[in-house]
N, CA, C and O of each residue as an XYZ file, in Angstrom:
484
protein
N    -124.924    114.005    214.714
C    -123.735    113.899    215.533
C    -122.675    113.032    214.827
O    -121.459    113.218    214.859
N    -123.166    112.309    214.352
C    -122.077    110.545    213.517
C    -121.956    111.821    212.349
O    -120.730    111.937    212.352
N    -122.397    112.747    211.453
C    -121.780    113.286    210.186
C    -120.673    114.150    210.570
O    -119.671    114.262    209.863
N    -120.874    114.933    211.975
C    -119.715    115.889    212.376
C    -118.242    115.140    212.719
O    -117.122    115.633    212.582
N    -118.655    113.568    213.292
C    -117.911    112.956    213.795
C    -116.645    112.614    212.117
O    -115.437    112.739    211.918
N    -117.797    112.175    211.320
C    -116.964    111.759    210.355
C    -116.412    113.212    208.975
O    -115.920    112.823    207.915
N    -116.569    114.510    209.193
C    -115.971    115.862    208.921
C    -115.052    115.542    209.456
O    -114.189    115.076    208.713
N    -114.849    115.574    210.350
C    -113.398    115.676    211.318
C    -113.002    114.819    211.086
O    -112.051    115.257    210.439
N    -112.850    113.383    211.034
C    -111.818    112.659    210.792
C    -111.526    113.093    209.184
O    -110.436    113.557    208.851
N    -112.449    112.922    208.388
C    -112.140    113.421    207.148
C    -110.937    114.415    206.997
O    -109.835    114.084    206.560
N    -111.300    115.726    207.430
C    -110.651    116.813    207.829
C    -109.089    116.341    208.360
O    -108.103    116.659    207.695
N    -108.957    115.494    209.714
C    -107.817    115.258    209.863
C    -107.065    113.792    209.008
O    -105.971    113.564    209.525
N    -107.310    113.041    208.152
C    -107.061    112.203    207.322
C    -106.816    113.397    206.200
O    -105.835    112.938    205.615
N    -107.037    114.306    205.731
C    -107.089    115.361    204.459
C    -105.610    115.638    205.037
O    -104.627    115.309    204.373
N    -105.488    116.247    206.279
C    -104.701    117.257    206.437
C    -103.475    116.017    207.050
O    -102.344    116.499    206.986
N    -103.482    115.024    207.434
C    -102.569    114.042    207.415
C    -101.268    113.572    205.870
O    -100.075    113.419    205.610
N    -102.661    113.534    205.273
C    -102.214    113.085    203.688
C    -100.992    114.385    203.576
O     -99.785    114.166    203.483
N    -101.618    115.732    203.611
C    -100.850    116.773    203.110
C     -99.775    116.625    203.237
O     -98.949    116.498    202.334
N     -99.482    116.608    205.038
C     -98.330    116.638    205.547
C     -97.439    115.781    204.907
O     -96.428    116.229    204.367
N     -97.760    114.369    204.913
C     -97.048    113.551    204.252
C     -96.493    113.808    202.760
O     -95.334    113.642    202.379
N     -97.650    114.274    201.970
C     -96.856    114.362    200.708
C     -96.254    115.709    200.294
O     -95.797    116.071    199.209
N     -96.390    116.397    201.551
C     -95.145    117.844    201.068
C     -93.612    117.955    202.080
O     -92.830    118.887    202.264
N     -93.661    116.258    202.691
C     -92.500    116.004    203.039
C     -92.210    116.162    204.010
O     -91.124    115.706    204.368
N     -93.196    117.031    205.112
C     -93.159    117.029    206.299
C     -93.119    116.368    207.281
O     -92.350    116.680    208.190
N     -93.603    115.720    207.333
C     -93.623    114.010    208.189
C     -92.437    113.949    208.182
O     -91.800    114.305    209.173
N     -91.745    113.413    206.900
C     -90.454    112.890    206.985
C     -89.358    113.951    207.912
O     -88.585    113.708    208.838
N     -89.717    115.253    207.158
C     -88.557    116.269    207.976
C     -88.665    116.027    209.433
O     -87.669    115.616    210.029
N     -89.987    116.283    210.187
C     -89.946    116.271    211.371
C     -89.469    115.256    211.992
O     -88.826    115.361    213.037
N     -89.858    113.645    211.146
C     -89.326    112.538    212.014
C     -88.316    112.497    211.932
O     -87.838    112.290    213.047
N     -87.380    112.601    210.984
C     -85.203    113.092    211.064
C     -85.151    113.812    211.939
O     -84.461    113.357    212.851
N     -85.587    114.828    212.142
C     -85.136    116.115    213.702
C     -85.216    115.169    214.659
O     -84.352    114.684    215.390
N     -86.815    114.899    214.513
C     -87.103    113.654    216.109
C     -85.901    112.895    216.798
O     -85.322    112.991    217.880
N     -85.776    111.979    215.512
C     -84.948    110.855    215.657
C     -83.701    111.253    215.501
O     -82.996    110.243    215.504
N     -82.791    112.617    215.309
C     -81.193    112.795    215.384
C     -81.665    113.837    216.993
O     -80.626    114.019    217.628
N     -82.544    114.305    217.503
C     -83.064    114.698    218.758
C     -82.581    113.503    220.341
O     -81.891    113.608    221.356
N     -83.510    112.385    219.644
C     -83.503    111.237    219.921
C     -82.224    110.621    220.132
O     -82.124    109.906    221.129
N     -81.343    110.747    219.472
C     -80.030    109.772    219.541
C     -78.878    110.541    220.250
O     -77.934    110.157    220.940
N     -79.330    111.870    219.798
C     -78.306    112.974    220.922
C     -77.501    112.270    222.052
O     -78.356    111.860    222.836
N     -76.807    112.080    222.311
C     -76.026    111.210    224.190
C     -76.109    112.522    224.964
O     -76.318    112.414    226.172
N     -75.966    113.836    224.413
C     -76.424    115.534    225.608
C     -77.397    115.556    224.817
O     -77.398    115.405    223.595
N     -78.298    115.761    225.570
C     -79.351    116.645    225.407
C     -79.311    117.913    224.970
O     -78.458    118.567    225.571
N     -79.724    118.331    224.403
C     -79.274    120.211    223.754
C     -80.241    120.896    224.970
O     -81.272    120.366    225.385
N     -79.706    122.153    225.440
C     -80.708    122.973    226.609
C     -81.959    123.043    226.387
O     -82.897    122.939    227.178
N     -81.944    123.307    224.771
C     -83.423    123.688    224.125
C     -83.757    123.159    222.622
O     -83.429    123.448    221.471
N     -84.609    122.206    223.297
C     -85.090    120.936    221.980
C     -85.479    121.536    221.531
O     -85.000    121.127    220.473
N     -86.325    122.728    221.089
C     -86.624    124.157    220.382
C     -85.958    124.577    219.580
O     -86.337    124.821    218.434
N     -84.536    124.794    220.121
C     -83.643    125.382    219.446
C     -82.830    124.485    218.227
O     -82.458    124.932    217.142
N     -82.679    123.189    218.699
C     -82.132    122.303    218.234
C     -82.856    122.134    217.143
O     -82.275    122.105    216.058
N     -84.319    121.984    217.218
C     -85.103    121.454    215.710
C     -85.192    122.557    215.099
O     -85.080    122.350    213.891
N     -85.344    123.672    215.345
C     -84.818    124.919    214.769
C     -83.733    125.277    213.566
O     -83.707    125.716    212.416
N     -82.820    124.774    214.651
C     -81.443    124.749    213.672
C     -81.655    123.507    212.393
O     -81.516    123.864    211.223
N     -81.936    122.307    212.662
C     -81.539    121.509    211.599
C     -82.721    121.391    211.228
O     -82.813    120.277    210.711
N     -84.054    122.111    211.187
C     -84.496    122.356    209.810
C     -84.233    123.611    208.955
O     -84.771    123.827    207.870
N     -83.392    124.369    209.537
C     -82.910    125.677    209.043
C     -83.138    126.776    209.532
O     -82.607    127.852    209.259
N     -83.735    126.601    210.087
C     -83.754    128.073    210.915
C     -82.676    128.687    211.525
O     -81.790    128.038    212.080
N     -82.691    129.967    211.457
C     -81.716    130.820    212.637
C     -82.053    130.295    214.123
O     -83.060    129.664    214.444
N     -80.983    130.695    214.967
C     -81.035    130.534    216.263
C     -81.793    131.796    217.165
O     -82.335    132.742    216.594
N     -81.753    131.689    218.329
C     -82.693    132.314    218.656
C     -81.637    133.894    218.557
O     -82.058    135.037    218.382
N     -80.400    133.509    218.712
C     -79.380    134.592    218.647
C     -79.213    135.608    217.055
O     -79.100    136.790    216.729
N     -79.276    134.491    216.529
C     -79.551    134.839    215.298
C     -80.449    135.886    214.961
O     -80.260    136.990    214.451
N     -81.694    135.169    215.443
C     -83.038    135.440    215.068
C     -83.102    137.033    215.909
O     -83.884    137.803    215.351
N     -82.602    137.447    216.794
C     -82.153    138.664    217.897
C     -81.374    139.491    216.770
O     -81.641    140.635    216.404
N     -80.575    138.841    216.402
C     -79.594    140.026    215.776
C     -80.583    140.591    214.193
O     -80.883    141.774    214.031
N     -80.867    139.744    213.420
C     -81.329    140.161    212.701
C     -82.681    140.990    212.922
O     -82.931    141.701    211.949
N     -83.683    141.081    214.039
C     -84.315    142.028    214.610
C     -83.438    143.052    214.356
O     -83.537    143.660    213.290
N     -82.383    143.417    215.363
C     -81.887    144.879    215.880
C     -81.223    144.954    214.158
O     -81.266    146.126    213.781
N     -80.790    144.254    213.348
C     -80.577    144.831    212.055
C     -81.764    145.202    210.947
O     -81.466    145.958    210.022
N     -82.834    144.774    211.029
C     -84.177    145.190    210.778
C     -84.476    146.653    211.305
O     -84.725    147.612    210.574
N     -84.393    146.680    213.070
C     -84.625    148.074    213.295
C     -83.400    148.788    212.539
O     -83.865    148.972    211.414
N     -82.392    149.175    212.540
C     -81.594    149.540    212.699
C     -81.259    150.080    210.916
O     -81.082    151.278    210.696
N     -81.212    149.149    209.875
C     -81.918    149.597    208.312
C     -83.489    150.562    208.330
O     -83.618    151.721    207.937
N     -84.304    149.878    208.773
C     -85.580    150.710    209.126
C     -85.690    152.274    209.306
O     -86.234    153.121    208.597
N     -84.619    152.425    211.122
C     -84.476    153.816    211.196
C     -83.742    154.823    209.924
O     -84.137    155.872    209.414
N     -82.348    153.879    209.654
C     -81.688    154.705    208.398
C     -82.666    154.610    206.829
O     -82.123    154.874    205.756
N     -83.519    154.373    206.880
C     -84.174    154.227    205.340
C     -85.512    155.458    205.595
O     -86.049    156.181    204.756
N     -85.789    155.333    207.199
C     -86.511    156.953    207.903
C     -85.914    157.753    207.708
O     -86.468    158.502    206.903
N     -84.641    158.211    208.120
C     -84.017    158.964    207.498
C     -83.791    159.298    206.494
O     -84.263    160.390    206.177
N     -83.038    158.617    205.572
C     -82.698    159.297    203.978
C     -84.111    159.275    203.359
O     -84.253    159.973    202.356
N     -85.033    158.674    203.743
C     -86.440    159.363    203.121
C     -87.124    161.096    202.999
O     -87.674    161.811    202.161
N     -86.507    161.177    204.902
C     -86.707    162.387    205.192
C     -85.438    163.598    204.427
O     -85.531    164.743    203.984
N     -84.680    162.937    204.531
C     -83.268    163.601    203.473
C     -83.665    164.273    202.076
O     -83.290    165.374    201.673
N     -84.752    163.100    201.238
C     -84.819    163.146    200.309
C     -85.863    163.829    199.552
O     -86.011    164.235    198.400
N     -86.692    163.793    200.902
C     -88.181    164.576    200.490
C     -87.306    166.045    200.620
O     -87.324    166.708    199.583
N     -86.637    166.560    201.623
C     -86.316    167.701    201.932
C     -85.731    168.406    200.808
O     -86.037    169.545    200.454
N     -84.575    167.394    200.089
C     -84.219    167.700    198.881
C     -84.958    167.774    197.460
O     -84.508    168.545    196.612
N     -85.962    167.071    197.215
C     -87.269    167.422    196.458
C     -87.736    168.348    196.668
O     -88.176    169.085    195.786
N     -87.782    168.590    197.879
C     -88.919    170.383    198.263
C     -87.986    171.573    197.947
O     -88.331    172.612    197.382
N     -86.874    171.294    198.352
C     -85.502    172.484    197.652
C     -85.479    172.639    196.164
O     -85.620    173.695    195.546
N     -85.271    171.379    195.647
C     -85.726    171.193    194.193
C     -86.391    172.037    193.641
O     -85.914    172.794    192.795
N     -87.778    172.063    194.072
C     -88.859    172.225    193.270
C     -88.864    173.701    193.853
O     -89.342    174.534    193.083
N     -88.450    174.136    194.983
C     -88.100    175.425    195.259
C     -87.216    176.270    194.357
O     -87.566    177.363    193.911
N     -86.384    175.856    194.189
C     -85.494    176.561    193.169
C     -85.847    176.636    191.659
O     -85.681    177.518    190.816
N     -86.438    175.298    191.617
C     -87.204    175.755    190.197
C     -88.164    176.741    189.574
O     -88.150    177.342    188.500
N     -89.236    176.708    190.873
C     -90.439    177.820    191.094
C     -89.459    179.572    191.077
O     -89.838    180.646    190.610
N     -88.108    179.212    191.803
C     -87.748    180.654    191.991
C     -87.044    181.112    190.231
O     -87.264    182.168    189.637
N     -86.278    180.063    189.792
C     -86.224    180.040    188.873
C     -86.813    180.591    187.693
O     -86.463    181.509    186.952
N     -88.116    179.554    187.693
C     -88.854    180.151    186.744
C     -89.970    181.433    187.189
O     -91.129    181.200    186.845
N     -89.763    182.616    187.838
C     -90.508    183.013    188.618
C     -89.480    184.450    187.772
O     -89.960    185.385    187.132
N     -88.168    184.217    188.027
C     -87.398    185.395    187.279
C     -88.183    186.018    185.363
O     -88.026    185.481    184.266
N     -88.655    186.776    185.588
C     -88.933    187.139    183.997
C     -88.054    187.458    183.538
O     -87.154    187.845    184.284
N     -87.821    187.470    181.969
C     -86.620    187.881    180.978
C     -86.314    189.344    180.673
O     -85.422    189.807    179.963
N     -87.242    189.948    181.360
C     -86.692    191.376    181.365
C     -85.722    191.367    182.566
O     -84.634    191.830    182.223
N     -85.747    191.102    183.480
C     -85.294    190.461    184.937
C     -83.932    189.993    184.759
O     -82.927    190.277    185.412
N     -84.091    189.143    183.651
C     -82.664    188.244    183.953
C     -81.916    188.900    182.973
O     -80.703    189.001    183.162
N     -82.544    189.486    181.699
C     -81.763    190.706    181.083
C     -80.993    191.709    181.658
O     -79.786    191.755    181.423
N     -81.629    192.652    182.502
C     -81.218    193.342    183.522
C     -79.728    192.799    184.273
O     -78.560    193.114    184.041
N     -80.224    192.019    185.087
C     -78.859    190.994    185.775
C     -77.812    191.016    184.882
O     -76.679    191.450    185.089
N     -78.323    190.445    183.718
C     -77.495    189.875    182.714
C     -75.939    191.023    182.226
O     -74.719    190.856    182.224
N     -76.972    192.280    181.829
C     -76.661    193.280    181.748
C     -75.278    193.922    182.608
O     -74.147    194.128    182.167
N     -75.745    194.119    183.798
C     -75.213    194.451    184.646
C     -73.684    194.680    184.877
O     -72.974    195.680    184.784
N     -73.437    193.338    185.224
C     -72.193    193.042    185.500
C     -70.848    193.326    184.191
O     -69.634    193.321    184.397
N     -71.498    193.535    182.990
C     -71.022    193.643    182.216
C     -70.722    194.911    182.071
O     -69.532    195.225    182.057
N     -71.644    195.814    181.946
C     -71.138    197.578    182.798
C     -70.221    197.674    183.366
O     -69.249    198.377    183.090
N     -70.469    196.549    184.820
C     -69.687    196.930    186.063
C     -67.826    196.849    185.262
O     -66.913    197.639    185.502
N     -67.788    195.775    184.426
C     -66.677    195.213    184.082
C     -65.939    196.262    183.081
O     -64.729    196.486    183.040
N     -67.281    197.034    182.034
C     -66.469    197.884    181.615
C     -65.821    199.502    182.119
O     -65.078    200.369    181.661
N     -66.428    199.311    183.035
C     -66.423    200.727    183.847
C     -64.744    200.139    184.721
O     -63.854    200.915    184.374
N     -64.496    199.632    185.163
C     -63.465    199.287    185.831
C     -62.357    199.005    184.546
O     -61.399    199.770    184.435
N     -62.466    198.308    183.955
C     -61.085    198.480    183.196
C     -61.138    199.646    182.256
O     -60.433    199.472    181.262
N     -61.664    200.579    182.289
C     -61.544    202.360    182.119
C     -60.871    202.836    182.902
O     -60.082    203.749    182.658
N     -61.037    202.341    183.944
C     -60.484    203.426    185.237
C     -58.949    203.246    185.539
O     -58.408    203.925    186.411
């Protein structure tokens, strides 16, 4: 029972130290204490330590949601845009290469008849 007792303090003396030397302590006790000296009270001491450790506001923090969704849906989209245009792609290529050269000879041919037959006439 006395070894679990002394894990845990260990444990919270470990995780004490941390705080302290990655500066945390200090940050939180400045919020505290400019919290503290306030003469109004802010609505939401939440919000307040929020802000002056940097955070967005909660308004903030709202808008950039609906601009998250809102990139999200349009990046669904031109994905779907883009696959569609890949599948056309690769459609036209297949039809493309699908024409044989007797085929496109023919075609080729053609119009060139058509052209001399008309300025005969």
């Amino acid at each position: 029972m006395m070894r679990y007792k002394e894990e845990k303090d260990a444990k919270k003396e470990a995780f004490r130290k941390y705080l302290e030397s990655s500066g945390a302590v200090d940050a939180l006790t400045k919020v505290l204490v400019a919290l503290y000296e306030q003469n109004e009270k802010p609505s939401s001491a939440l919000e307040f330590i929020q802000q002056k450790l940097g955070g967005p506001t909660i308004y903030e923090y709202e808008k950039l949601q609906a601009e998250i969704s809102d990139l999200q849906t349009k990046y669904n989209e031109l994905l779907c845009k883009h696959e569609d245009a890949c599948k056309e792609l690769e459609e036209l290529k297949n039809m493309h290469s699908s024409v044989s050269p007797s085929t496109k000879e023919t075609n080729d041919e053609e119009p060139l008849k058509d052209e001399h037959v008309e300025k005969n006439s």
